[in-house]
Structures are given as structure tokens and as C-alpha cells.
Kinemage of the C-alpha trace (Angstrom):
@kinemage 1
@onewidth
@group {chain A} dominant
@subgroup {mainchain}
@vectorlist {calphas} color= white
{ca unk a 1} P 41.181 23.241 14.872
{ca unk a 2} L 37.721 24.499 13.841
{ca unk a 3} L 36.785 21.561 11.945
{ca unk a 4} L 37.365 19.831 15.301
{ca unk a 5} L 35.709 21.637 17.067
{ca unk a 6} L 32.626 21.060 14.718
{ca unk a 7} L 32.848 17.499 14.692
{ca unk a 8} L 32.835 18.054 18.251
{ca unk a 9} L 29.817 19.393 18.855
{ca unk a 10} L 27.873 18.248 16.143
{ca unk a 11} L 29.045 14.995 17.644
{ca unk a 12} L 27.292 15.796 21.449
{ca unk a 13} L 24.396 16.856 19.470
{ca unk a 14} L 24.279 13.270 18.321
{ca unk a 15} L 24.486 11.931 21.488
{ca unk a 16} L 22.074 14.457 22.806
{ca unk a 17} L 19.350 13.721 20.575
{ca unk a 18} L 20.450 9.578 21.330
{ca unk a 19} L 19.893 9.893 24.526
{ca unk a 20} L 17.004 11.925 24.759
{ca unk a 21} L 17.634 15.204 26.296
{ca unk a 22} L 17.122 17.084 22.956
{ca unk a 23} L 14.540 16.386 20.362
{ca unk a 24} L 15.144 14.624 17.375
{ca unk a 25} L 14.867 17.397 14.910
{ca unk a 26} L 17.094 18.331 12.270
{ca unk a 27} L 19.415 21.093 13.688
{ca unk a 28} L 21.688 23.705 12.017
{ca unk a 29} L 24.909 23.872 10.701
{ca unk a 30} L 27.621 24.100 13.726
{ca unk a 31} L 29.713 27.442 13.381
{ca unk a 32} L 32.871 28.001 15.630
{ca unk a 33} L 34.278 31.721 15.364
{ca unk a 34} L 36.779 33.389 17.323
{ca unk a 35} L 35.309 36.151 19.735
{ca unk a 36} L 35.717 39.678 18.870
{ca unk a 37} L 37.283 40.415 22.465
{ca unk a 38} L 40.007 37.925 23.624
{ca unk a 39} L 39.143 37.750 26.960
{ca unk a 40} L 35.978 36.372 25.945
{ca unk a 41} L 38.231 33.010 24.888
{ca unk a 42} L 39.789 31.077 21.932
{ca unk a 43} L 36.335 29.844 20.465
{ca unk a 44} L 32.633 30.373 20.599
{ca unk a 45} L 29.699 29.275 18.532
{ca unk a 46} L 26.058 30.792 18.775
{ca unk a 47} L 24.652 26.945 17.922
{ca unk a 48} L 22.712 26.778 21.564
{ca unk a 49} L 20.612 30.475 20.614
{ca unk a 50} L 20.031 28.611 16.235
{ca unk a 51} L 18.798 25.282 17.949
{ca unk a 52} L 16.153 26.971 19.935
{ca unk a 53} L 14.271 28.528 16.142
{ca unk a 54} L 15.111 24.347 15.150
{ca unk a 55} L 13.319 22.691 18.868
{ca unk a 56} L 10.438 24.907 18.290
{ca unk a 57} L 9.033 27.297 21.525
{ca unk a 58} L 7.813 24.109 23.047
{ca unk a 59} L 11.609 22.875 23.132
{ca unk a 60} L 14.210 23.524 25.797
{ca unk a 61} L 15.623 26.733 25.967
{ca unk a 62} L 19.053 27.972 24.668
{ca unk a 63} L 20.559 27.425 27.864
{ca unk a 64} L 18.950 23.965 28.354
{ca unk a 65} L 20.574 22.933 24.831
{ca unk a 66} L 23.878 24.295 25.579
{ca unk a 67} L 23.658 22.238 29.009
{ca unk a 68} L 22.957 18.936 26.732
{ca unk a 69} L 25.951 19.666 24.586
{ca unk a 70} L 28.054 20.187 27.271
{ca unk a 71} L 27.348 16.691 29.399
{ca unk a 72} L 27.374 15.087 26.165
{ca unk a 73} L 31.233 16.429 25.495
């Protein structure tokens, strides 16, 4: 399940960067853990807060990148 969850994202990152809403830099490795607390859900990954040292301070911000990912799921 992890491993699709990676593909996943690193997937929307693709089309992200395609498509122009985040910069065409080389980005880190995707993690997926599972959340200390369970209410906090199944999954989680801290990619959005990683891209931000990878886009520079001039790129969008964590939430911005997470926002990407998520319309290009």
C-alpha cells in the first residue's frame, strides 16, 4: 500500500511540475508513514514542508505545494 501511495504522489508531482503550478526542480524522495495518533488517519507524508527547502523561498509555500498535489490526484 505504501509503495502506492508513493507512486501516487510522486506521480501528481509529475503532473504538477507538467502543468506548471510547481517548478521544475528536482524534488525529494516521497515518504508515506503512518501517524503516531490514529485519529490523525491511515497515512501521512511531510513531502509538501521537504519541497518547500527544494522550490527555494521564492517558490510556493508548503501549503501551495500540497494544494498542487492534491488537484493533480
Amino acid at each position: 500500500m505504501r509503495d502506492r501511495l508513493v507512486s501516487l504522489v510522486e506521480a501528481a508531482v509529475a503532473r504538477a511540475q507538467q502543468g506548471g503550478t510547481l517548478p521544475r526542480v528536482e524534488m525529494p524522495e516521497v515518504t508515506i508513514e503512518r501517524p503516531a495518533r490514529a485519529d490523525q488517519g491511515d497515512f501521512a507524508t511531510n513531502f509538501a514542508l521537504r519541497a518547500k527547502r527544494a522550490v527555494g523561498p521564492k517558490g510556493p509555500a508548503p501549503m501551495d505545494i500540497a494544494g498542487a498535489i492534491t488537484a493533480a490526484i
